[in-house]
C-alpha positions as MATLAB code, in Angstrom:
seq = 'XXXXXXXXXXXXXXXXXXXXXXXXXXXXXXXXXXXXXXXXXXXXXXXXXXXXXXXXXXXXXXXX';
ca = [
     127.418  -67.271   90.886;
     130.236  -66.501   93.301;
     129.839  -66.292   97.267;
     130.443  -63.332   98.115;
     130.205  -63.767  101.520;
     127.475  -60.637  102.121;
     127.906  -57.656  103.578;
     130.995  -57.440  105.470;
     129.983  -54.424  107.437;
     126.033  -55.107  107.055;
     124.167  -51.372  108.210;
     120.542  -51.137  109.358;
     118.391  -48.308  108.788;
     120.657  -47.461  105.218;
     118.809  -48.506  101.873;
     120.685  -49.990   99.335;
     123.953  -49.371  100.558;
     125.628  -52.683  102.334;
     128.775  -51.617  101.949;
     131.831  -54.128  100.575;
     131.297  -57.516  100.766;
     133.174  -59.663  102.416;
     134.958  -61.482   99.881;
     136.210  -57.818   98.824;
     137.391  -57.032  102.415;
     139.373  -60.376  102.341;
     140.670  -59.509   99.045;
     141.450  -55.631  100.531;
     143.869  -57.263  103.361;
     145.600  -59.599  100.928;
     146.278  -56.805   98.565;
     147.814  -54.836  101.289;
     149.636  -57.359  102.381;
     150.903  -57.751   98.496;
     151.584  -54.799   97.222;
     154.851  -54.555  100.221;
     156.876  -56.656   98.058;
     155.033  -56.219   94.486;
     156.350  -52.594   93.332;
     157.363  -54.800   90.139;
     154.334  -56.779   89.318;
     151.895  -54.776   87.454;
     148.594  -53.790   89.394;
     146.182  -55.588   87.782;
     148.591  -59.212   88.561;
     148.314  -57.597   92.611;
     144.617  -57.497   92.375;
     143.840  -60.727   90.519;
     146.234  -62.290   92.952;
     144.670  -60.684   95.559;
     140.871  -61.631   94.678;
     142.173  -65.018   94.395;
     143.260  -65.212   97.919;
     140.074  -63.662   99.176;
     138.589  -66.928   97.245;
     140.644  -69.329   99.024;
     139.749  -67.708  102.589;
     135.981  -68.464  100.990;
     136.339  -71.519  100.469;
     138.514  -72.215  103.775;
     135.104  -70.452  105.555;
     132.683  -72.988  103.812;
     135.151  -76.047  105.131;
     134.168  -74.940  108.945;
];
């Protein structure tokens, strides 16, 4: 089971809808940040990259 973090923007008062989670947000930024120099890498390289980073700053969050 991966951590997902939870909600990254959690919303009261709104069944079933929690929005991204948190490990997608972090993956979000680092794919922005990617896809400046990645016009030649093929998208779905930028996003696996991407959702690996978001990983990392996971795992850096569990180290605190």
């Amino acid at each position: 089971m991966i951590n997902d973090g939870g909600p990254a923007f959690p919303r009261t008062g709104w069944p079933n809808e929690t929005g991204m989670t948190l490990r997608d947000y972090f993956a979000a930024k680092a794919m922005a940040v990617l896809m400046t120099s990645a016009w030649s890498i093929p998208h779905a390289e930028v996003a696996s990259k991407a959702y690996w980073f978001a990983e990392e700053m996971m795992k850096a969050r569990e180290q605190e």
